[in-house]
C-alpha positions as CSV (number, residue, x, y, z in Angstrom):
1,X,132.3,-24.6,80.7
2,X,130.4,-27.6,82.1
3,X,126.9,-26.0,80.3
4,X,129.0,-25.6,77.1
5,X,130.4,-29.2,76.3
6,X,127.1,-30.5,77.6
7,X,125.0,-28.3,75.1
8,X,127.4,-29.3,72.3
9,X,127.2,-32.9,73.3
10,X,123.0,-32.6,73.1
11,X,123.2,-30.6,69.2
12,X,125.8,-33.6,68.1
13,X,123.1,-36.7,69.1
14,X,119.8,-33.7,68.3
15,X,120.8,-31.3,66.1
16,X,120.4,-31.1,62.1
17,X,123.2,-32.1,60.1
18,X,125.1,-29.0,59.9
19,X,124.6,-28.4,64.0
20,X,126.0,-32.1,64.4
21,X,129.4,-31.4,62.2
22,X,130.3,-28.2,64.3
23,X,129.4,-29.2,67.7
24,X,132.0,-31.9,67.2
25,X,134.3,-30.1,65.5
26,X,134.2,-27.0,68.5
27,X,134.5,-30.5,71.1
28,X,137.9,-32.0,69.2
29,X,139.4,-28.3,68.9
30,X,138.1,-26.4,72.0
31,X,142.1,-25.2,72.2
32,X,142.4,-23.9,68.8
33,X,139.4,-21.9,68.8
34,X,141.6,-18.4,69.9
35,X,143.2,-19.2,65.5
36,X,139.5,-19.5,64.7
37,X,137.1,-17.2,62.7
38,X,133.2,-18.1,62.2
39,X,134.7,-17.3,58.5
40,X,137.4,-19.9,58.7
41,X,135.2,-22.4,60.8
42,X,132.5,-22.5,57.9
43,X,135.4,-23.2,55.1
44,X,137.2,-25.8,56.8
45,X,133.2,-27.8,57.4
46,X,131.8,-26.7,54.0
47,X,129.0,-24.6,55.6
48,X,127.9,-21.0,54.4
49,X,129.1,-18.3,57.6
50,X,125.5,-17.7,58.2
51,X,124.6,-21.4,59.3
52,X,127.6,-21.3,61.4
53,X,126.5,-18.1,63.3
54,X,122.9,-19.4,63.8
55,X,124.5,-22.4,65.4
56,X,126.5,-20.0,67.8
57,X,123.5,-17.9,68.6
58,X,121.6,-21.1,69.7
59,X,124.1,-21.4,72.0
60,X,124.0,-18.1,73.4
61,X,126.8,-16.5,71.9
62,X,126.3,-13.8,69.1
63,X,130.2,-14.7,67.3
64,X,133.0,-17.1,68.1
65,X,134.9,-14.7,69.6
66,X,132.3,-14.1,72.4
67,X,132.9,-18.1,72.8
68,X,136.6,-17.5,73.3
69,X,136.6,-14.3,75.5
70,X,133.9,-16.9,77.9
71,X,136.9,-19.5,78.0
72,X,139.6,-16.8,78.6
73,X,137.3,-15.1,81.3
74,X,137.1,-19.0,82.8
75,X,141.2,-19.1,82.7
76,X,141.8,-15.4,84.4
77,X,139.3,-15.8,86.9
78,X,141.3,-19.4,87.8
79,X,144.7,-17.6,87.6
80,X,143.6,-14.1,89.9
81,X,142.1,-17.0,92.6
82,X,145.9,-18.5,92.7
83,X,147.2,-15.8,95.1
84,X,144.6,-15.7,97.6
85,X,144.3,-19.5,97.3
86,X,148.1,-19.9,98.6
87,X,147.1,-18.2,101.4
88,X,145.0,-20.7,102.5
89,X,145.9,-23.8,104.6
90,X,147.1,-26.4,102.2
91,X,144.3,-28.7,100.8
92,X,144.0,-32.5,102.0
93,X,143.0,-35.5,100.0
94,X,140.0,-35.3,102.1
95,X,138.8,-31.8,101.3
96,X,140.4,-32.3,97.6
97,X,137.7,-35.5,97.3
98,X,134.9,-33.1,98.6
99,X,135.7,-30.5,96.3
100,X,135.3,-33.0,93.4
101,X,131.7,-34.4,94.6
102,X,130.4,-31.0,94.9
103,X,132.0,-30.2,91.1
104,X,130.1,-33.9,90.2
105,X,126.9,-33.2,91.4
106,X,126.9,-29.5,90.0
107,X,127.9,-31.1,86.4
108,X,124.9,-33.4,87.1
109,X,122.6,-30.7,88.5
110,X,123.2,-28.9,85.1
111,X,122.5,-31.8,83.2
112,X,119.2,-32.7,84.9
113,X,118.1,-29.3,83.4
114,X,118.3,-29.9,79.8
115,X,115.7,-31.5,78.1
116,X,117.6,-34.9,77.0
117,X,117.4,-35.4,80.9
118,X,113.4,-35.8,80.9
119,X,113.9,-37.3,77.6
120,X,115.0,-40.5,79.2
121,X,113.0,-40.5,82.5
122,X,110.5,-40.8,79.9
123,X,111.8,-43.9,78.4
124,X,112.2,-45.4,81.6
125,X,108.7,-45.3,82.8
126,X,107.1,-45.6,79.9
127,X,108.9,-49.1,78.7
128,X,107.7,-51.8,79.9
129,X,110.9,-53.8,80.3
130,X,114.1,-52.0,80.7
131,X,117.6,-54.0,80.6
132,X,120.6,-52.8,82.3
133,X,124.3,-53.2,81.5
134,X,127.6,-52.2,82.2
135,X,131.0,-52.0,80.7
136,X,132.7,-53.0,84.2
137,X,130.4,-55.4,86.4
138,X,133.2,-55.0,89.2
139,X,132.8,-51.4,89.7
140,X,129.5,-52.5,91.0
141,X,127.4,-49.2,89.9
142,X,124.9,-51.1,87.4
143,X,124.0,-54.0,89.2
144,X,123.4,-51.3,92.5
145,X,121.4,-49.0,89.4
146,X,119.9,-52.4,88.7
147,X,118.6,-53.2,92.4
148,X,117.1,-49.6,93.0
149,X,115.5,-49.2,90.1
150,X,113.4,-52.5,90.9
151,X,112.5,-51.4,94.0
152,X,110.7,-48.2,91.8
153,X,109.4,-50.7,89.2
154,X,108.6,-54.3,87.7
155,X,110.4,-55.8,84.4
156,X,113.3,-54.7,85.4
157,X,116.7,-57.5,83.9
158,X,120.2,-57.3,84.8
159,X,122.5,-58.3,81.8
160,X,125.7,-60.3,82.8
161,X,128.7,-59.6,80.3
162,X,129.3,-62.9,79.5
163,X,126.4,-62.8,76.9
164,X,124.3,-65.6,77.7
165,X,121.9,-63.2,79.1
166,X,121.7,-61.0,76.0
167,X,119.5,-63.4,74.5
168,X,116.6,-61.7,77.3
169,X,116.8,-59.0,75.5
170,X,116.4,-60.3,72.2
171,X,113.0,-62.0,73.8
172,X,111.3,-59.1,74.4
173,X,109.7,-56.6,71.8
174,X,111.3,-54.1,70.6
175,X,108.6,-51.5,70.8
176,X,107.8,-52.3,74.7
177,X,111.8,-52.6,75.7
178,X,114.5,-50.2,76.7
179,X,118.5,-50.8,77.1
180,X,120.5,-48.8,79.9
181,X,123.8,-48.8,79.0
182,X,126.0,-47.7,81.9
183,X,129.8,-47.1,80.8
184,X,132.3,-47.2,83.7
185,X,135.2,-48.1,81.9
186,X,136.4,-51.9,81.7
187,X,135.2,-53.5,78.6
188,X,134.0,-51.2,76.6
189,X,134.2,-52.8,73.3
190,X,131.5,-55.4,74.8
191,X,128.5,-52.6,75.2
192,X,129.5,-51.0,71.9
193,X,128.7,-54.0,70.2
194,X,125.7,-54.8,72.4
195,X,124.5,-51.1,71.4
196,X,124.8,-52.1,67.7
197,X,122.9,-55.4,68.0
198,X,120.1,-53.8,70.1
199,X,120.0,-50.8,66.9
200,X,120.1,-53.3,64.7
201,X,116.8,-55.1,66.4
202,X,114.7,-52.0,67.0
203,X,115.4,-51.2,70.7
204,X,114.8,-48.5,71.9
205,X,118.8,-47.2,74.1
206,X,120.5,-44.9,76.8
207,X,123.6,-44.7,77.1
208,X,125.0,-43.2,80.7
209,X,128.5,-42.2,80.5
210,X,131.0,-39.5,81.4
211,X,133.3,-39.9,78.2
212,X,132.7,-38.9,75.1
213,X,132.7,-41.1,71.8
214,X,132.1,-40.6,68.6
215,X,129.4,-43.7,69.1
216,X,127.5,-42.9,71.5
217,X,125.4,-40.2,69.9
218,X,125.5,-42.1,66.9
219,X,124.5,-45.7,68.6
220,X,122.5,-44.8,71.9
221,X,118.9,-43.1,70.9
222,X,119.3,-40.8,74.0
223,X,122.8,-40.0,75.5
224,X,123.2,-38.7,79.0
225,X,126.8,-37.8,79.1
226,X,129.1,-35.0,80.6
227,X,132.2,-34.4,79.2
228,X,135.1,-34.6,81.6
229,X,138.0,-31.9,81.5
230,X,141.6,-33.3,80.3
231,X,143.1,-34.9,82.9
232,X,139.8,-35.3,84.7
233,X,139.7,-37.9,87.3
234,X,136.3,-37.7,88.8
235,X,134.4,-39.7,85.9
236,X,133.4,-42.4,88.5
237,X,131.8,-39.4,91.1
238,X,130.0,-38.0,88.6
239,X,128.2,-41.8,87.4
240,X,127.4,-42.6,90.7
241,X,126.0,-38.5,91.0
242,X,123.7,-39.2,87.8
243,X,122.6,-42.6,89.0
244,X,121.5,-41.3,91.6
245,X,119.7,-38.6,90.3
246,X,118.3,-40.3,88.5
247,X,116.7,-42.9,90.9
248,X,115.4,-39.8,92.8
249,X,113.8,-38.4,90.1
250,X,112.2,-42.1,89.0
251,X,111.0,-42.4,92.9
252,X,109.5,-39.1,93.5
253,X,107.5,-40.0,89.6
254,X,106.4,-43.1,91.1
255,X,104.9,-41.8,95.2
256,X,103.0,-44.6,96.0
257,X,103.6,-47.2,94.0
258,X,106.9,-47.2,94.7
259,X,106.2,-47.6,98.8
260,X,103.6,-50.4,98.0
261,X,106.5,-52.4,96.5
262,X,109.4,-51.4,98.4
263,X,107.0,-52.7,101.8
264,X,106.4,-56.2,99.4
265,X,110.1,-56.1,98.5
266,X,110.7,-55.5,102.6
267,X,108.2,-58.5,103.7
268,X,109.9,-60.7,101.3
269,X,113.5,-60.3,102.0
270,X,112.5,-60.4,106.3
271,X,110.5,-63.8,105.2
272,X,113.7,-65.3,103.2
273,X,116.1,-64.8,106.3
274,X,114.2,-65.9,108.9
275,X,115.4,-69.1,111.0
């Protein structure tokens, strides 16, 4: 399920115009598809049946109905586990809360595979100043994000929500400059529109987020995002899974370097405390 919404996710920020208009349509309707037909799918989106099944095939599925017998085959195999799971000791917030980081990293393991994942490692060592910020400063995620990825590299800027320190970002060159943008909840409204100002001024975005909206395809150049189930309540497991991911994969690209500036970075900090 996890591969599915993540695939469908990539083809609506990458896919042709057509791919784009039914991977969100199969996100918003996931629980109608058993009323659907490829036939009726291409009617109700203005597409000819044959662009429709070529977007299904891309997916790995030959029809729509192979889609839907993969989601009821998901549901039976949850509801023939319910017996044998009673029979178990009863679970305990504990074990529940290991259960869901397991579930986290494996969502983030999954989306480390595809191809958007490289897409921004890229970006990040190849720009020479990167800016980092979050919809919810408190949760304390971005400026951590912030303080490891330093360590890997130079030019890297923390950007405070009040704004003042937006104009940083508006110093630097568009070409040379990439914006993180980590969602965690809080204000969201804040990096939507600091999204839109940096589109508007040529630079270059990633947005990291475990919701889905409609603007983050559309605003962020490359979206790392995994959709959460309804009722979901691991969204924050899962950012703090692809962050660090993420900064494992940015320090294993980096070797030496890295341990050259994390020993400066070490010197430094013993020199500042001392007395």
């Amino acid at each position: 399920m996890e591969k599915l919404l993540i695939d469908l996710s990539r083809l609506m920020k990458s896919g042709t115009p057509a791919e784009r208009r039914i991977a969100k349509y199969l996100m918003e309707h996931l629980n109608e598809l058993p009323f659907e037909t490829a036939a009726t799918l291409a009617e109700k989106l203005g597409l000819s049946p044959m662009t429709v099944g070529r977007f299904l095939r891309s997916l790995g599925y030959r029809q729509l109905s192979d889609i839907r017998e993969h989601l009821r085959e998901r549901v039976t195999a949850s509801a023939a586990a319910s017996p044998a799971e009673s029979k178990e000791p009863r679970q305990t917030p504990l074990s529940g809360l290991m259960m869901q980081q397991i579930q986290a990293v494996q969502a983030v393991y999954d989306l480390a595979g595809q191809p958007v994942w490289k897409t921004a490692l890229d970006a990040i060592n190849e720009s020479r100043n990167v800016f980092i910020a979050s919809s919810a400063e408190s949760f304390g995620l971005c400026r951590y994000f912030y303080m490891k990825l330093l360590e890997c590299r130079e030019r890297v800027h923390y950007l405070q929500s009040d704004g003042s320190t937006y104009i940083e970002l508006m110093d630097e060159e568009p070409e040379d400059t990439l914006l993180i943008l980590i969602d965690c909840g809080g204000n969201l409204p804040a990096i939507q529109r600091l999204a839109k100002i940096a589109a508007s001024g040529g630079y270059k975005t990633v947005l990291i987020t475990t919701r889905f909206y409609e603007w983050g395809p559309e605003s962020a150049d490359i979206c790392l995002t995994i959709p959460l189930h309804q009722n979901s309540s691991d969204s924050m497991l899962q950012l703090v899974a692809m962050s660090e991911f993420m900064l494992q994969s940015l320090t294993h690209n980096n070797g030496s370097n890295r341990k050259q500036r994390v020993k400066r970075i070490g010197d430094l900090q013993r020199a500042l405390h001392q007395g």
